[in-house]
Each structure stands twice: as C-alpha cells, then as structure tokens.
SEFIZA-3560 file (N, C-alpha, C; in Angstrom, 3 decimals):
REM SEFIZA-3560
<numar><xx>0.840</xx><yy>-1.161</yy><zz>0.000</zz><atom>N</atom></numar>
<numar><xx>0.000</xx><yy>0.000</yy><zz>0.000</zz><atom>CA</atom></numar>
<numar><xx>0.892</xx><yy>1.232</yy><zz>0.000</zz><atom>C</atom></numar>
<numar><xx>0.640</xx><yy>2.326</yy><zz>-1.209</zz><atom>N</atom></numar>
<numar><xx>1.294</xx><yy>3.748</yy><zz>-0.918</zz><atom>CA</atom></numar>
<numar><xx>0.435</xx><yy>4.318</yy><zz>-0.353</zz><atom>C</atom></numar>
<numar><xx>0.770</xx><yy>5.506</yy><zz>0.499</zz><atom>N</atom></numar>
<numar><xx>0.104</xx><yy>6.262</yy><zz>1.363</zz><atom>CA</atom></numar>
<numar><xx>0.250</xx><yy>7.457</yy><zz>0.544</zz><atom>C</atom></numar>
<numar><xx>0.252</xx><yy>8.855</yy><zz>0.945</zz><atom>N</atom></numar>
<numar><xx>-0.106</xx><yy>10.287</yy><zz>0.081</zz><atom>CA</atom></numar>
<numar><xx>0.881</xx><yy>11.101</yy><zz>1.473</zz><atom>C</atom></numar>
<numar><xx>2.165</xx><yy>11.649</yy><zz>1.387</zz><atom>N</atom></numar>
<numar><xx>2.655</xx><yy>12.077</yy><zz>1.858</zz><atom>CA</atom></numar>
<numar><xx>2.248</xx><yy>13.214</yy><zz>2.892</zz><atom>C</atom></numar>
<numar><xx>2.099</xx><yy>13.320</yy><zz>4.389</zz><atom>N</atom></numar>
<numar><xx>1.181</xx><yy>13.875</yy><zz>5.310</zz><atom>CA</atom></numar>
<numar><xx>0.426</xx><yy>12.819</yy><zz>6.104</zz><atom>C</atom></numar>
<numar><xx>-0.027</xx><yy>11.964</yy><zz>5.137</zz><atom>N</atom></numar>
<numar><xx>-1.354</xx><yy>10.972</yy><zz>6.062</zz><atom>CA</atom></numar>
<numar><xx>-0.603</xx><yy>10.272</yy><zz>7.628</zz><atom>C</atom></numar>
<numar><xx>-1.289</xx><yy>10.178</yy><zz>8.294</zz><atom>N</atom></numar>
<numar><xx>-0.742</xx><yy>9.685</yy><zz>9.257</zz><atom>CA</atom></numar>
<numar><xx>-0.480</xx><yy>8.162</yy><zz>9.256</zz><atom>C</atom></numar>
<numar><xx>0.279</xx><yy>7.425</yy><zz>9.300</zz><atom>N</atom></numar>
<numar><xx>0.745</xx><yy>5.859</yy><zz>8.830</zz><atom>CA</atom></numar>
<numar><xx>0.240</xx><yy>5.143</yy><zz>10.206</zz><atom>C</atom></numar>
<numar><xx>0.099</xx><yy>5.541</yy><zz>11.624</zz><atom>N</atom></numar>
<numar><xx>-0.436</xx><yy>4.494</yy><zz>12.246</zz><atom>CA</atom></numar>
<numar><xx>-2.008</xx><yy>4.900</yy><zz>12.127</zz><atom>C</atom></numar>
<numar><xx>-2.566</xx><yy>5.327</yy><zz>11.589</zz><atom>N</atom></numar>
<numar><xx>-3.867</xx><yy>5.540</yy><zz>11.493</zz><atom>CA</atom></numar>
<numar><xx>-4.369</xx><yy>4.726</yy><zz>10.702</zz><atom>C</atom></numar>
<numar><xx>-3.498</xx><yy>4.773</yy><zz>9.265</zz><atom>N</atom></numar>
<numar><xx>-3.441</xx><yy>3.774</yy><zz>8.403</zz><atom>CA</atom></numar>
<numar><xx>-3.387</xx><yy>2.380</yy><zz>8.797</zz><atom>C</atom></numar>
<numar><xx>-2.623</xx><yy>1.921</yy><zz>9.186</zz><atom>N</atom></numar>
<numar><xx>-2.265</xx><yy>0.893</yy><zz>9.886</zz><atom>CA</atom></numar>
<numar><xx>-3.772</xx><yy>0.333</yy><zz>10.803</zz><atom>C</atom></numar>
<numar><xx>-3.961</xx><yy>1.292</yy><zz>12.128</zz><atom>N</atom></numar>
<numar><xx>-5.235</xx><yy>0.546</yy><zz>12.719</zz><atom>CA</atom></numar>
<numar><xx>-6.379</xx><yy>0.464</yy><zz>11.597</zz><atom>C</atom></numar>
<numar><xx>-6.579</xx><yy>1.236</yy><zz>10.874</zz><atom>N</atom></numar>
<numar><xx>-7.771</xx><yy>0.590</yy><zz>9.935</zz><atom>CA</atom></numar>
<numar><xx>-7.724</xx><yy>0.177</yy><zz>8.910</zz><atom>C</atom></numar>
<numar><xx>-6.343</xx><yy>-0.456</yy><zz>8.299</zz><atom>N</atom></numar>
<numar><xx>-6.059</xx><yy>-1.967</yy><zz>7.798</zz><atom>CA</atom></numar>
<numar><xx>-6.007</xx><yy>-3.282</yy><zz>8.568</zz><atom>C</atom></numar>
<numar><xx>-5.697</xx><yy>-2.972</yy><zz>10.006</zz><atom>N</atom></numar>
<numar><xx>-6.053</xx><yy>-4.333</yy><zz>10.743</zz><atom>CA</atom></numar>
<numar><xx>-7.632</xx><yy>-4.715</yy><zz>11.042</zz><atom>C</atom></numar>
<numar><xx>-8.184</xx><yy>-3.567</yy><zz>11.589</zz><atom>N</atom></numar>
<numar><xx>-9.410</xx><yy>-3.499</yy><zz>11.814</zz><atom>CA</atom></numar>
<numar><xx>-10.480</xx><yy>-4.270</yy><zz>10.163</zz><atom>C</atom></numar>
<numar><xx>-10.216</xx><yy>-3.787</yy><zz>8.888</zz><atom>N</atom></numar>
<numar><xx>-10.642</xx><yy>-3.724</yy><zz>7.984</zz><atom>CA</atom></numar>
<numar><xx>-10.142</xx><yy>-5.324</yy><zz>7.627</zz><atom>C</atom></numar>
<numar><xx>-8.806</xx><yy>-5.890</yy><zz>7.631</zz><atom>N</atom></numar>
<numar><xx>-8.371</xx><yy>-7.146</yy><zz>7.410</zz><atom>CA</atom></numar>
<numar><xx>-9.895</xx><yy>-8.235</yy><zz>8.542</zz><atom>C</atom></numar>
<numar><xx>-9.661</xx><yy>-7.855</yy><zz>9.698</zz><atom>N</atom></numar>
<numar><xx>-9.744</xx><yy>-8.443</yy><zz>10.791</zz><atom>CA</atom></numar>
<numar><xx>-12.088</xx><yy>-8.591</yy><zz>10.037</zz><atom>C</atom></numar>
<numar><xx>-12.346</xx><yy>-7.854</yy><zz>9.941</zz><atom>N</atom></numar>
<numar><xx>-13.921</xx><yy>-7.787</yy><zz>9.513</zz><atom>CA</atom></numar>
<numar><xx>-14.001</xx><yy>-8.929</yy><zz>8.554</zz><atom>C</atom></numar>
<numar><xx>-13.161</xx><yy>-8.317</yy><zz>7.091</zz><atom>N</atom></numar>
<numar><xx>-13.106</xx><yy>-9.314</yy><zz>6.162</zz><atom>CA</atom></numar>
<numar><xx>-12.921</xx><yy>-10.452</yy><zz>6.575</zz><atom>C</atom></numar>
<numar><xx>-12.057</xx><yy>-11.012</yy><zz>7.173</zz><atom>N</atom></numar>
<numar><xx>-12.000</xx><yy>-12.415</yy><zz>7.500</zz><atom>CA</atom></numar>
<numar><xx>-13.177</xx><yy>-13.040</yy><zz>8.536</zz><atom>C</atom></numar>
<numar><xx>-13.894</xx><yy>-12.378</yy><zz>9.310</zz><atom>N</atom></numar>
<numar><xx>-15.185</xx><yy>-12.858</yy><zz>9.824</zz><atom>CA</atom></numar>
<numar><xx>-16.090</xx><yy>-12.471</yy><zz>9.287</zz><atom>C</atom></numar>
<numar><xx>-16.076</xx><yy>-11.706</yy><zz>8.037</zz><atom>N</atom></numar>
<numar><xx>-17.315</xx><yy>-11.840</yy><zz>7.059</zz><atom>CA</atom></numar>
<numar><xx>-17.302</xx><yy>-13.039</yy><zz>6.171</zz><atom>C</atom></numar>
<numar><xx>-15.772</xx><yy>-13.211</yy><zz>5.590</zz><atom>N</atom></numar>
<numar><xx>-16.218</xx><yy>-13.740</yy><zz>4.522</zz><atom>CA</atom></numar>
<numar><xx>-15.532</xx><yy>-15.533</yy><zz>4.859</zz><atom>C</atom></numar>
<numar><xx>-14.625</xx><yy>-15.455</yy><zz>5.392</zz><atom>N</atom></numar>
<numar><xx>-14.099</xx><yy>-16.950</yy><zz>6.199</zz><atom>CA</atom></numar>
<numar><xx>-15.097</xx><yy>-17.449</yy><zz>6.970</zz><atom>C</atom></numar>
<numar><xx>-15.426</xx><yy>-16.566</yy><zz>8.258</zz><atom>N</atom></numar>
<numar><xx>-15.968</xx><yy>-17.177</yy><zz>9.218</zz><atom>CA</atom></numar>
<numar><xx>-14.859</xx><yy>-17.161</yy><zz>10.596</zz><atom>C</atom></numar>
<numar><xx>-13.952</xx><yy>-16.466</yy><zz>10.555</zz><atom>N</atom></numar>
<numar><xx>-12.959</xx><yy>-16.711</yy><zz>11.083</zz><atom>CA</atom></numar>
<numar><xx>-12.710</xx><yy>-15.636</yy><zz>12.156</zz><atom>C</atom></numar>
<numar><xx>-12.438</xx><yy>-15.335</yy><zz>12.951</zz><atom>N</atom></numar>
<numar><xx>-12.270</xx><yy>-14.398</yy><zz>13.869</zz><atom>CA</atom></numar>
<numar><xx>-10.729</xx><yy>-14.403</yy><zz>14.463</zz><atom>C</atom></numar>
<numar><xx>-10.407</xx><yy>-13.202</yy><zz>14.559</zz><atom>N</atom></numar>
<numar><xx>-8.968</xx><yy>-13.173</yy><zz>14.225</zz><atom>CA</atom></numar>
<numar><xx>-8.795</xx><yy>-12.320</yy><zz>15.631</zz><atom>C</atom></numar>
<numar><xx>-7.511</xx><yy>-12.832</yy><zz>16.467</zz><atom>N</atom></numar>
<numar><xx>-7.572</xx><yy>-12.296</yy><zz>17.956</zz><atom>CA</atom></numar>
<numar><xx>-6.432</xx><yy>-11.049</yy><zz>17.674</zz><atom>C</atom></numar>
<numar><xx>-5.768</xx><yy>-10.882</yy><zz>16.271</zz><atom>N</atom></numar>
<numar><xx>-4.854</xx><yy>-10.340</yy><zz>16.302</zz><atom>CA</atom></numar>
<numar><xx>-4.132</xx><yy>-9.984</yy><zz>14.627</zz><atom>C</atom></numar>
<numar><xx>-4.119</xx><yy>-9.066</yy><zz>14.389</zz><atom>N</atom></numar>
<numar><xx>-3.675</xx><yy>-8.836</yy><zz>13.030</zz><atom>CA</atom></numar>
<numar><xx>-2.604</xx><yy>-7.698</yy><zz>12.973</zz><atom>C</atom></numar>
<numar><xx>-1.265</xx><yy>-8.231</yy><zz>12.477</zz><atom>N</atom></numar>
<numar><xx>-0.112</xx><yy>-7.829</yy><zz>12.719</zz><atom>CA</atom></numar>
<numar><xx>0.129</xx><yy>-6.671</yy><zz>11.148</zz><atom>C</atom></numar>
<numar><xx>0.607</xx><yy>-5.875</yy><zz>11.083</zz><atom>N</atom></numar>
<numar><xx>0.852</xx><yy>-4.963</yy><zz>9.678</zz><atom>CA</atom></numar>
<numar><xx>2.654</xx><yy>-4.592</yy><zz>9.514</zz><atom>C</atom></numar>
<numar><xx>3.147</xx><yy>-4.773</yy><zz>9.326</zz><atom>N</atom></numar>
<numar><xx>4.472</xx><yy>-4.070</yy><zz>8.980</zz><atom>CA</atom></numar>
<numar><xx>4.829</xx><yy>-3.265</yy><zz>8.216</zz><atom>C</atom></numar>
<numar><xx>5.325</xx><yy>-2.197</yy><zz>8.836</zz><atom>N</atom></numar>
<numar><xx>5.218</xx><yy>-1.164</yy><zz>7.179</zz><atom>CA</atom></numar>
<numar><xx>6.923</xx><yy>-1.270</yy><zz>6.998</zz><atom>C</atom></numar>
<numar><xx>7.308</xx><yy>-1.618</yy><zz>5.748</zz><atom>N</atom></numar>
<numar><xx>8.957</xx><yy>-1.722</yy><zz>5.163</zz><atom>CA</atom></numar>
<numar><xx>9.824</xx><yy>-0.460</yy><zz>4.544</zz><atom>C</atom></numar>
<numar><xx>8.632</xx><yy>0.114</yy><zz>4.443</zz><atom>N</atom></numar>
<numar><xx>9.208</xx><yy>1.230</yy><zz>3.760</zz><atom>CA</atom></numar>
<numar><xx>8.718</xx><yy>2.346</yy><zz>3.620</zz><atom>C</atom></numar>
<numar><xx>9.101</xx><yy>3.607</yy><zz>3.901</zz><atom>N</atom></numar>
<numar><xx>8.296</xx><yy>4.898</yy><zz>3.572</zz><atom>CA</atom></numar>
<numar><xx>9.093</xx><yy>5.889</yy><zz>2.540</zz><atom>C</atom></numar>
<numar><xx>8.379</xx><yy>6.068</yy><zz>0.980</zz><atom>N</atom></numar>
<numar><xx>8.472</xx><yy>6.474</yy><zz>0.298</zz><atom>CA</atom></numar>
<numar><xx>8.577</xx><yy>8.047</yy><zz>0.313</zz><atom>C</atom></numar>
<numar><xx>9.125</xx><yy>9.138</yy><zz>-0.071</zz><atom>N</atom></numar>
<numar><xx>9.252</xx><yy>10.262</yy><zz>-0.445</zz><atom>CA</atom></numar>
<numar><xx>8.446</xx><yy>11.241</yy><zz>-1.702</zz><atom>C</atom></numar>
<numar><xx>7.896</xx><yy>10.208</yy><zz>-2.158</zz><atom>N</atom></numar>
<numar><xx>7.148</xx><yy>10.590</yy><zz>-3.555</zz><atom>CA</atom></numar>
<numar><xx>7.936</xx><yy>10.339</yy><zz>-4.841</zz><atom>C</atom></numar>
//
C-alpha cells in the first residue's frame, strides 16, 4: 500500500487491521484475535 505524503501511517495501519480483521469474519468465518501490519518502507514521492 502507498500512502499520500502527510497521512498519518499508524492511522493507516489501525484501519487496515481493523478492515483485514472484519473481512476475514465476514467472509471466512474466522475471527482473528490479532492482526499484525508491517510497514517496510516509507516512500518520499
């Protein structure tokens, strides 16, 4: 995922886990106690 230079990256972050974490008990069935994100790299534009 690129972000837009300014955005805040752990904000990002909680609502890609949050958003991962739904999907998988919508569409698995699965309920997830924990969803890990790593960010590798932050780009400059």
């Amino acid at each position: 995922m690129v972000v837009a230079p300014g955005v805040r990256i752990p904000t990002v972050v909680e609502s890609l886990a949050e958003r991962v974490g739904f999907a998988a008990q919508k569409l698995a069935g699965v309920e997830l106690s924990q969803v890990r994100v790593h960010v590798v790299g932050v780009g400059r534009g």
